[in-house]
DSSP file (Angstrom, degrees, kcal/mol; ACC not computed):
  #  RESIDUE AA STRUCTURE BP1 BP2  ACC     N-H-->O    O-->H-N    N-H-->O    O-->H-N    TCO  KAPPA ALPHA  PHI   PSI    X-CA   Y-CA   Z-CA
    1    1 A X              0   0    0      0, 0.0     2,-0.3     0, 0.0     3,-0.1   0.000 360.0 360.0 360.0 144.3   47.8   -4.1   61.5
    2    2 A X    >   -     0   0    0      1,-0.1     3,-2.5     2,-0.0     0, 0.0  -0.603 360.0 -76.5-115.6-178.3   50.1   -6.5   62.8
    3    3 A X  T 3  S+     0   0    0     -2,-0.3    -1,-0.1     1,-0.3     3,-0.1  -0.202 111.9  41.1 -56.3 134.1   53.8   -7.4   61.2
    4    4 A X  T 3  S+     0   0    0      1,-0.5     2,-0.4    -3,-0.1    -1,-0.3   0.023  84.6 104.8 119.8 -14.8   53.1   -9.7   58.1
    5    5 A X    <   -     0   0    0     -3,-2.5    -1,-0.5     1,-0.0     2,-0.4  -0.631  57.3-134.6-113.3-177.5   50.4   -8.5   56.3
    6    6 A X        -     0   0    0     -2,-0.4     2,-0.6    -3,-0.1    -1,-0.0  -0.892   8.3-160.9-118.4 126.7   50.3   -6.8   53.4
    7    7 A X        +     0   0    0     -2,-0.4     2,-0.7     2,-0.0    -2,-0.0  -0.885  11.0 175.1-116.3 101.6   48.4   -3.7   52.3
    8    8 A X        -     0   0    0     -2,-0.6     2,-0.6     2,-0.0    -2,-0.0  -0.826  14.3-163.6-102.3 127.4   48.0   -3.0   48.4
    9    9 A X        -     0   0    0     -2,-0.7     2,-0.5     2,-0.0    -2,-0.0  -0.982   6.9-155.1-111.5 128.4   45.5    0.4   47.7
   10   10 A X        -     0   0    0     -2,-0.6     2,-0.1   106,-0.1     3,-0.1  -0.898  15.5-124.7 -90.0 120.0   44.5    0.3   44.4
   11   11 A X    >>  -     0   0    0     -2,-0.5     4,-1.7     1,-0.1     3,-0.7  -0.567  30.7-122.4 -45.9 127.3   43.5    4.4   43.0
   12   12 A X  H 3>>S+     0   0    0      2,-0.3     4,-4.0     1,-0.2     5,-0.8   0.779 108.7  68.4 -46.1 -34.9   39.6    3.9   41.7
   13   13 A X  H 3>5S+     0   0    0      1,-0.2     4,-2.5     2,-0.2    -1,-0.2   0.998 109.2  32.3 -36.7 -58.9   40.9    5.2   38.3
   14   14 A X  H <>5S+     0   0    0     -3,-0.7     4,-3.7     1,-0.2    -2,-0.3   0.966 119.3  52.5 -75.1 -44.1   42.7    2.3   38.0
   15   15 A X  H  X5S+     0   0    0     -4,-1.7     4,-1.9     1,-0.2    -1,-0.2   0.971 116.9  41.3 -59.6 -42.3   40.1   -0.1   40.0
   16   16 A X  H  X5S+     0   0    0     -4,-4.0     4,-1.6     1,-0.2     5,-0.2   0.926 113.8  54.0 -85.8 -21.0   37.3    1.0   37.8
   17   17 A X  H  X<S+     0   0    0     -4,-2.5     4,-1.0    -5,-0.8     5,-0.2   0.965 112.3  52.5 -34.3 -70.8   40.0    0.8   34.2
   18   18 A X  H >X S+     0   0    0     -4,-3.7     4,-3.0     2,-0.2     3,-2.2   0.887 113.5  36.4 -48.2 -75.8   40.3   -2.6   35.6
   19   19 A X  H >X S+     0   0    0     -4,-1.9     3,-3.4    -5,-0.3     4,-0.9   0.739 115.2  49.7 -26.9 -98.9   36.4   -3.5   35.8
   20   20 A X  H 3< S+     0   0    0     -4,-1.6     4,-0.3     1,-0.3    -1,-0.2   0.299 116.5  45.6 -87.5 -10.1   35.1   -2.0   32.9
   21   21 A X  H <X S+     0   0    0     -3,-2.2     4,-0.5    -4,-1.0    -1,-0.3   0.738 113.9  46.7-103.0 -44.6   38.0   -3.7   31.3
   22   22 A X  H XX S+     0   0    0     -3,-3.4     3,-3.3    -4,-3.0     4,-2.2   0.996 114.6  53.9 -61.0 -67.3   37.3   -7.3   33.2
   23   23 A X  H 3X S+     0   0    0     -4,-0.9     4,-0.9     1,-0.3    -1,-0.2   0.702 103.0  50.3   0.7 -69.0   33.6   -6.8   32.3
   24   24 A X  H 3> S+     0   0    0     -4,-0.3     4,-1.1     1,-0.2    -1,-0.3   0.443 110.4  47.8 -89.8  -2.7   33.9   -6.4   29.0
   25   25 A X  H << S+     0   0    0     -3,-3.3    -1,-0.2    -4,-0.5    -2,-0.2   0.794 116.5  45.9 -93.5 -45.2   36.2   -9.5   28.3
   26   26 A X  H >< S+     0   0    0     -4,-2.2     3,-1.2     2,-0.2     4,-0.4   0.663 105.7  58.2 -73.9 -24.7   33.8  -11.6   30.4
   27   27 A X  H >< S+     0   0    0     -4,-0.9     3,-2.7    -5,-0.4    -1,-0.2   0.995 104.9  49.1 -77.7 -64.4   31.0  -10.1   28.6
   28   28 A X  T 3< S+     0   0    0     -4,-1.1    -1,-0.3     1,-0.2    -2,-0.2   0.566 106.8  64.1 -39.2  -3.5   32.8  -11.6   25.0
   29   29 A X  T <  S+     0   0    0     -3,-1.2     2,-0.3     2,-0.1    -1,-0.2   0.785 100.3  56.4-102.0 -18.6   32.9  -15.0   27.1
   30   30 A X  S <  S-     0   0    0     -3,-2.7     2,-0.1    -4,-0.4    17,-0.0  -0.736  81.4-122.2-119.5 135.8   29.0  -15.3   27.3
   31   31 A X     >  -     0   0    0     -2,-0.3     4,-1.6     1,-0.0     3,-0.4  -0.130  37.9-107.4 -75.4 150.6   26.2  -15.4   24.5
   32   32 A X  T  4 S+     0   0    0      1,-0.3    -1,-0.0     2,-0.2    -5,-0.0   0.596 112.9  65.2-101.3  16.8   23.7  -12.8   24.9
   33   33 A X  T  > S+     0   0    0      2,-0.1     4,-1.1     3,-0.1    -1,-0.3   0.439 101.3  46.4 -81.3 -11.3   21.2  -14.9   26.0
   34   34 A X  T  4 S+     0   0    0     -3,-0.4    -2,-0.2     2,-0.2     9,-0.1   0.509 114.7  46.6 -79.6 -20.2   22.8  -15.7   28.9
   35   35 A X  T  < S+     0   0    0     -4,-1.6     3,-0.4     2,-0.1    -3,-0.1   0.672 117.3  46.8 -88.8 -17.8   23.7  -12.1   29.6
   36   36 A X  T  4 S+     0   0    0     -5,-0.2    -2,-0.2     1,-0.2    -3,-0.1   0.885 118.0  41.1 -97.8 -34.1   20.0  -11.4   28.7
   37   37 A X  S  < S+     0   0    0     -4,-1.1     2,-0.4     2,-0.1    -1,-0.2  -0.130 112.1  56.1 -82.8  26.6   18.5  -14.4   31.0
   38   38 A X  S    S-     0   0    0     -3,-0.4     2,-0.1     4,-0.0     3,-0.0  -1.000  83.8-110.7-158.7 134.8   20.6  -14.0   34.0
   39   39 A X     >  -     0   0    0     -2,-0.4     4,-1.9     1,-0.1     3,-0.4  -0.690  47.8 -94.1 -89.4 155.8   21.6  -11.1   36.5
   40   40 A X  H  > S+     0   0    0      1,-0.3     4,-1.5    84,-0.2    -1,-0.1   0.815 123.0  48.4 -25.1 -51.3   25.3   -9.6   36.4
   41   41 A X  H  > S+     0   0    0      1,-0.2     4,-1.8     2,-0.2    -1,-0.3   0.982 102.5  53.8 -79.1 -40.3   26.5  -11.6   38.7
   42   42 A X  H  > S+     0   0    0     -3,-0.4     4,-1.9     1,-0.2    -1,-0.2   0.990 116.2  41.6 -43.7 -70.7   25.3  -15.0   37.6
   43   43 A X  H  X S+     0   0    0     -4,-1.9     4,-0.7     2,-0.2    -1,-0.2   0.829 105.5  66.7 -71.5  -5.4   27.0  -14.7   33.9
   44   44 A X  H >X S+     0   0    0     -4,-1.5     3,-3.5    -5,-0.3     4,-0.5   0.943 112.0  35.9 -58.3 -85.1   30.0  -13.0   35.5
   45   45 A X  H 3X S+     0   0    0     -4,-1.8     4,-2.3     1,-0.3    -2,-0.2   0.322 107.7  54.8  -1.6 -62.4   30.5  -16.4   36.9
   46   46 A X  H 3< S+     0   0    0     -4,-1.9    -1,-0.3     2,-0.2    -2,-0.2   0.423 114.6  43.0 -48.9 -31.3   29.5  -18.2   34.6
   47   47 A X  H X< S+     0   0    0     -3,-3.5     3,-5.0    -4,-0.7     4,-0.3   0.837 112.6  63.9 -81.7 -94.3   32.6  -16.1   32.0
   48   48 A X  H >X S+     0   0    0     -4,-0.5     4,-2.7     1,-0.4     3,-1.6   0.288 105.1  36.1 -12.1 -68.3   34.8  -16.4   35.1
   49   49 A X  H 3X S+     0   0    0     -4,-2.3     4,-1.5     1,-0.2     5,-0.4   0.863 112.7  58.8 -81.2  -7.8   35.0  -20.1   35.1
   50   50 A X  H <> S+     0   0    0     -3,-5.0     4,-0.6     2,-0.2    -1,-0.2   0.880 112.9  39.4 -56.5 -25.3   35.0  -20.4   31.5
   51   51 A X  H <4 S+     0   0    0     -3,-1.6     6,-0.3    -4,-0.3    -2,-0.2   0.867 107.2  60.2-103.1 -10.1   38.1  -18.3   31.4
   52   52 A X  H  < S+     0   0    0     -4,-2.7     3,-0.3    -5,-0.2    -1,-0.2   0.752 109.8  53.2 -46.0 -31.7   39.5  -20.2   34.7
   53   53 A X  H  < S+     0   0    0     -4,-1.5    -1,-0.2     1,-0.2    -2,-0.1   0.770 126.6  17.0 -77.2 -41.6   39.1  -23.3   32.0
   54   54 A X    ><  +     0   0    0     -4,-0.6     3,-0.5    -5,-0.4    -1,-0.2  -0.178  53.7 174.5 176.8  96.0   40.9  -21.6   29.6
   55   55 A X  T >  S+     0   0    0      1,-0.3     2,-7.6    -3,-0.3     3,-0.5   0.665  85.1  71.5 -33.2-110.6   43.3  -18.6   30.1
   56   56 A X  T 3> S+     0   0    0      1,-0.3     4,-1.5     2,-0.1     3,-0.4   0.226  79.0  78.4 -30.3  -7.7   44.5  -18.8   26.2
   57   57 A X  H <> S+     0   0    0     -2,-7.6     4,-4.6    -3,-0.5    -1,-0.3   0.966  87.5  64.8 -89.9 -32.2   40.4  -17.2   25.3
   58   58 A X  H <> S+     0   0    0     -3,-0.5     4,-2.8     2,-0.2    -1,-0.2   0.749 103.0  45.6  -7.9 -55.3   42.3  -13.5   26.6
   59   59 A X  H  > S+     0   0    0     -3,-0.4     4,-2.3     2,-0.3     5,-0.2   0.974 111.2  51.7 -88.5 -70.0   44.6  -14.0   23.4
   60   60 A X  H  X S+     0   0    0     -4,-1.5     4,-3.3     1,-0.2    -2,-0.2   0.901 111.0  48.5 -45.6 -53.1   41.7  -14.7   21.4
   61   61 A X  H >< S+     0   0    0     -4,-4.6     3,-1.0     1,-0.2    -2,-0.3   0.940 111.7  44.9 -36.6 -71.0   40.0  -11.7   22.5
   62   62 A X  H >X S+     0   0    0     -4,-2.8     3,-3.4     1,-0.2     4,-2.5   0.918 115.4  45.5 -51.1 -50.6   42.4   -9.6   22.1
   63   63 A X  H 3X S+     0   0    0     -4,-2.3     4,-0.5     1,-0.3    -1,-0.2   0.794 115.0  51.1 -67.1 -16.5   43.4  -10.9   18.5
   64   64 A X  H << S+     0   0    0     -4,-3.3    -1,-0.3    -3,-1.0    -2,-0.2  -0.100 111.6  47.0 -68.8  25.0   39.5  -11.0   17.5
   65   65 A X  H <4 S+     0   0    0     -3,-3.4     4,-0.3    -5,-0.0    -2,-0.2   0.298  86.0  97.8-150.8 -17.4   39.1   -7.7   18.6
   66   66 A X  H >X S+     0   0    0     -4,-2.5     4,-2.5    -5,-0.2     3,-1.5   0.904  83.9  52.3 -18.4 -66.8   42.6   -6.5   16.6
   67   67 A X  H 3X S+     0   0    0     -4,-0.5     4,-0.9     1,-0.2     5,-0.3   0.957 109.8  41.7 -51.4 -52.2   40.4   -5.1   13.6
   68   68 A X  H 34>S+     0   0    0      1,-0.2     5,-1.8     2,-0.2    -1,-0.2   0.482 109.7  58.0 -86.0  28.8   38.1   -3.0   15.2
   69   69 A X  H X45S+     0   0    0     -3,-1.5     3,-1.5    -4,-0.3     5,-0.2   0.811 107.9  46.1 -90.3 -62.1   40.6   -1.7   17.3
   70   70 A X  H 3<5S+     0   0    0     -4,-2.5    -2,-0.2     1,-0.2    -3,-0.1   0.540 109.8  53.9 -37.7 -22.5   42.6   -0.5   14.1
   71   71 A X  T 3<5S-     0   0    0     -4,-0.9    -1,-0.2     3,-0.0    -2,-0.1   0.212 121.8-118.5 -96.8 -13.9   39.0    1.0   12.5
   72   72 A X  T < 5S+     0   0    0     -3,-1.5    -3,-0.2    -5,-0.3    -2,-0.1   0.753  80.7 124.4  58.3  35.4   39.1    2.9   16.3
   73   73 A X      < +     0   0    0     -5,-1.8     2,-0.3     1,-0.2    -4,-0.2   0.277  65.0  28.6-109.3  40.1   36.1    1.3   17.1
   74   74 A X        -     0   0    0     -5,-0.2     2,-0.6    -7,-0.1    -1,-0.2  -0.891  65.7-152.4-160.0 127.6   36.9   -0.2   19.8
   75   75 A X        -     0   0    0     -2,-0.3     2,-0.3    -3,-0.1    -6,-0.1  -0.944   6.3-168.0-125.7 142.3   39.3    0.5   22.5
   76   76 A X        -     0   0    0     -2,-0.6     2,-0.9   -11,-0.0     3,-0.1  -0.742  28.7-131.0-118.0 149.6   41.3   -2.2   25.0
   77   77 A X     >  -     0   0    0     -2,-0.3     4,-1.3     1,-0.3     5,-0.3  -0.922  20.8-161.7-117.0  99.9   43.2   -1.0   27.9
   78   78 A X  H >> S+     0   0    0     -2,-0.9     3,-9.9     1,-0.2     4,-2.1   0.878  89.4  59.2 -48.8 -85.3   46.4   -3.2   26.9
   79   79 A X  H 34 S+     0   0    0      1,-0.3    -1,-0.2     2,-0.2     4,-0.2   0.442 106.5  37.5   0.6 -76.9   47.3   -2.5   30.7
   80   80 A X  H 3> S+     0   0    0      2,-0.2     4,-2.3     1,-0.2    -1,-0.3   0.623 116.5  56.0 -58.4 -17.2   44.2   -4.0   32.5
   81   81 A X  H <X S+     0   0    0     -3,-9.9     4,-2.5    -4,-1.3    -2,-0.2   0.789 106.0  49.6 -92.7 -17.8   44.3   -6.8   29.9
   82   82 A X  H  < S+     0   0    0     -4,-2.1     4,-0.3    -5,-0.3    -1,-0.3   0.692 116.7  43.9 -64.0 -11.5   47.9   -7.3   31.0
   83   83 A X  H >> S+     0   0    0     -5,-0.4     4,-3.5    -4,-0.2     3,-0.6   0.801 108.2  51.0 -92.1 -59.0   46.4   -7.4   34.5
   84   84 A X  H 3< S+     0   0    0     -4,-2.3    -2,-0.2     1,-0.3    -3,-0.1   0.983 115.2  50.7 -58.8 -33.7   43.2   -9.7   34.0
   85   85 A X  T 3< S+     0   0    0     -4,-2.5    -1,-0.3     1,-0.2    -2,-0.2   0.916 114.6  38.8 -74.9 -18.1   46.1  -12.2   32.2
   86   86 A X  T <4 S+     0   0    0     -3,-0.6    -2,-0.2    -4,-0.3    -1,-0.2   0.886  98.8 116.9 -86.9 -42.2   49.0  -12.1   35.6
   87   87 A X     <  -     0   0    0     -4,-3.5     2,-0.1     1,-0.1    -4,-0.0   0.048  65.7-140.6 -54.5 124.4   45.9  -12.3   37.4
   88   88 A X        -     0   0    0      1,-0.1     2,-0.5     0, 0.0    -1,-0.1  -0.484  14.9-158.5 -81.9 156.0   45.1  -15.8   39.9
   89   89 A X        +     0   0    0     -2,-0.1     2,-0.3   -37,-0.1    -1,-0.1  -0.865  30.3 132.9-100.0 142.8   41.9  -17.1   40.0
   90   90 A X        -     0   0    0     -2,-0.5     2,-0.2     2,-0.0   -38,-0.0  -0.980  51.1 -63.2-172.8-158.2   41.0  -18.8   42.4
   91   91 A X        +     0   0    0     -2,-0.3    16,-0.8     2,-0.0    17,-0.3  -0.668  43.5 175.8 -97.0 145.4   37.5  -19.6   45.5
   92   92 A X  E     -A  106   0A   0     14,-0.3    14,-0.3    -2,-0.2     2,-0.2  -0.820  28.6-134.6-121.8 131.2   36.8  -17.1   47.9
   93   93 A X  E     -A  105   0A   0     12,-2.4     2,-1.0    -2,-0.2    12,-0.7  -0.622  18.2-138.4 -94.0 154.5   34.1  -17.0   50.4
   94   94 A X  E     +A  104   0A   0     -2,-0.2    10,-0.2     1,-0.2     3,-0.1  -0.894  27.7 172.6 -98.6 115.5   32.1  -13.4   50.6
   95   95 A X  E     -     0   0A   0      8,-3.0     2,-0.2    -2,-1.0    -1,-0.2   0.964  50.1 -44.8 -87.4 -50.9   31.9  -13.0   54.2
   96   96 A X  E     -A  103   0A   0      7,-1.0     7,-0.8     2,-0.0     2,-0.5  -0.981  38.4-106.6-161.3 159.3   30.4   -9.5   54.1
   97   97 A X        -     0   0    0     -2,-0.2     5,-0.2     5,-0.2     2,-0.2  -0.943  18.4-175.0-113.8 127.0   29.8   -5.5   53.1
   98   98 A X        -     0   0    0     -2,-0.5    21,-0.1     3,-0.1     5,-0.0  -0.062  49.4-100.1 -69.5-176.3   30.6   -2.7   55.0
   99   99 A X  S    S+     0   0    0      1,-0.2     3,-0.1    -2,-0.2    -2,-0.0   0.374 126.0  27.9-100.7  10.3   29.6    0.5   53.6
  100  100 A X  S    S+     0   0    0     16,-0.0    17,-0.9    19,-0.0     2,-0.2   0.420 124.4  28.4-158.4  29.9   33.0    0.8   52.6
  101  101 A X        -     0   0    0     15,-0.2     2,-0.3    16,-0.1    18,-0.2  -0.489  56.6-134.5-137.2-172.9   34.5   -2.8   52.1
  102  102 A X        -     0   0    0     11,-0.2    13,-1.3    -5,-0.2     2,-0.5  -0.589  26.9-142.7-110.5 157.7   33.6   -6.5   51.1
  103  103 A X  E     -AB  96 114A   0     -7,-0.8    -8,-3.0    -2,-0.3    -7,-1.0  -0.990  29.2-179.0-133.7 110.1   35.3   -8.6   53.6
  104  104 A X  E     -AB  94 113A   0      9,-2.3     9,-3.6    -2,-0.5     2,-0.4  -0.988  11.3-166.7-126.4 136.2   36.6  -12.1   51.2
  105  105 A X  E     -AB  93 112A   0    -12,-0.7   -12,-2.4    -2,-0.3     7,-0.2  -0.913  21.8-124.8-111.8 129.7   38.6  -15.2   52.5
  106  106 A X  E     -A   92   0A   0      5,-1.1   -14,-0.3    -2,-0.4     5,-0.2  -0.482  33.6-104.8 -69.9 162.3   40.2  -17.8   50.1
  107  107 A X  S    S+     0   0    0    -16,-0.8    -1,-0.1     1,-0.2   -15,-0.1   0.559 122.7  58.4 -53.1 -19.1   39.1  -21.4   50.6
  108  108 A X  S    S-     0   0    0    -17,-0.3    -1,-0.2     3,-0.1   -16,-0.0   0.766  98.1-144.1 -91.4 -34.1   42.2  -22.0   52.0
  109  109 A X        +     0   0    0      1,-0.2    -2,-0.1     2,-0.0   -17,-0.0   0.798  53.4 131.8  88.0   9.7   41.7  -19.5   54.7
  110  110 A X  S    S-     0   0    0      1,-0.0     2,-0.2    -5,-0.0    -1,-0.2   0.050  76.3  -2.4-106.7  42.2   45.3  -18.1   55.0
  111  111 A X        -     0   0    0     -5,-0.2    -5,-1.1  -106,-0.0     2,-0.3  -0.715  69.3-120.0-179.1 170.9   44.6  -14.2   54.9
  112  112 A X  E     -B  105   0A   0     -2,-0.2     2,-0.7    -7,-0.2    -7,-0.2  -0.946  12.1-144.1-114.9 138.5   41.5  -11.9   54.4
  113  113 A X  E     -B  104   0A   0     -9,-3.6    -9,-2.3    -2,-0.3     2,-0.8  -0.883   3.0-160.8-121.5 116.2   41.1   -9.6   51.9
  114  114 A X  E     -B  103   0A   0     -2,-0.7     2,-1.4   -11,-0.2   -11,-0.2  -0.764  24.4-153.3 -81.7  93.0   39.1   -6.0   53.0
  115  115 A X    >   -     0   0    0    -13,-1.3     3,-0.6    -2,-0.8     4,-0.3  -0.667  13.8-142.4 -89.9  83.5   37.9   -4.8   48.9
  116  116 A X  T 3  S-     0   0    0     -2,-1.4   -15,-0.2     1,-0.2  -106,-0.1  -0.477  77.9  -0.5 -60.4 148.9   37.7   -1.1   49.3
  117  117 A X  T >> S+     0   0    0    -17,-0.9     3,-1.3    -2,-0.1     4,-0.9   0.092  93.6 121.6  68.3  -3.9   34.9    0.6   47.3
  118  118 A X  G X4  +     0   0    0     -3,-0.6     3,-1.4     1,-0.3     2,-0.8   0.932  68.4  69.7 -75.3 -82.0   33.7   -3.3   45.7
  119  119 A X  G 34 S+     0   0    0     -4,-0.3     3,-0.3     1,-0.3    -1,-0.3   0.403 104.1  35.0  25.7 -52.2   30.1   -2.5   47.4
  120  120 A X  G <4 S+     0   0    0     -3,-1.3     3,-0.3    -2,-0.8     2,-0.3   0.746 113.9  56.5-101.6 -53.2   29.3    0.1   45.1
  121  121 A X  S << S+     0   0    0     -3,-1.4    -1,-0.3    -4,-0.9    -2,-0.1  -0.621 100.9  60.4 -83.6  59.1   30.8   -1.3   42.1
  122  122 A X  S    S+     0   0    0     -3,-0.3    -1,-0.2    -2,-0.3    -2,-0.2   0.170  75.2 124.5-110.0 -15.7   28.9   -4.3   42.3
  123  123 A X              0   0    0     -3,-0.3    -3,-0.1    -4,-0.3    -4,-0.0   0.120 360.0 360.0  -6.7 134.1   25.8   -3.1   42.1
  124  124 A X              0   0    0     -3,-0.0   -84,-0.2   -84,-0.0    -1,-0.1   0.470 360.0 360.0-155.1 360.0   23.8   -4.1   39.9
């Protein structure tokens, strides 16, 4: 690697916390006919830019999701939802999977990002 970039490893604990966490937020963003008429990836999308539209539905989750959290029947990973909210959105092209990367460029093009284990977990 040469001087200037930057290498963050995320532990898969945490990468799959994070997922299972994003998921399930995106899932609340989408009717279940759209989850039911659509593959994963398509209503992921579909959540994504709805909540690119408007950050503030996060807060809504969480505070619609207060009660049954209090009943235990539900549990939020404060953490990851503190992540999915710092988190930018923004275009990326999928250039490709290795068998142990995705290789993604922003639209702007001024770095590459190499997604260990993303391959696997996107399955679908």
């Amino acid at each position: 690697m040469g001087i200037g970039n930057i290498v963050m490893v995320v532990d898969s604990v945490i990468a799959h916390r994070f997922i299972d966490s994003y998921m399930a937020f995106l899932g609340a963003l989408v009717s279940e006919e759209e989850r039911a008429s659509q593959r994963t990836t398509q209503w992921l999308v579909l959540a994504r830019s709805r909540y690119a539209a408007d950050r503030e539905a996060l807060t809504r989750y969480r505070a619609a999701n207060a009660q049954r959290r209090k009943m235990r029947r539900l549990v939020l990973d404060d953490e990851m939802l503190d992540a999915i909210a710092d988190m930018q959105i923004g275009r990326f092209v999928y250039l490709k999977d290795t068998r142990s990367y995705s290789v993604c460029l922003p639209i702007e093009g001024e770095a590459a990002y190499f997604v260990l284990g993303l391959p696997s977990a996107c399955v679908t």
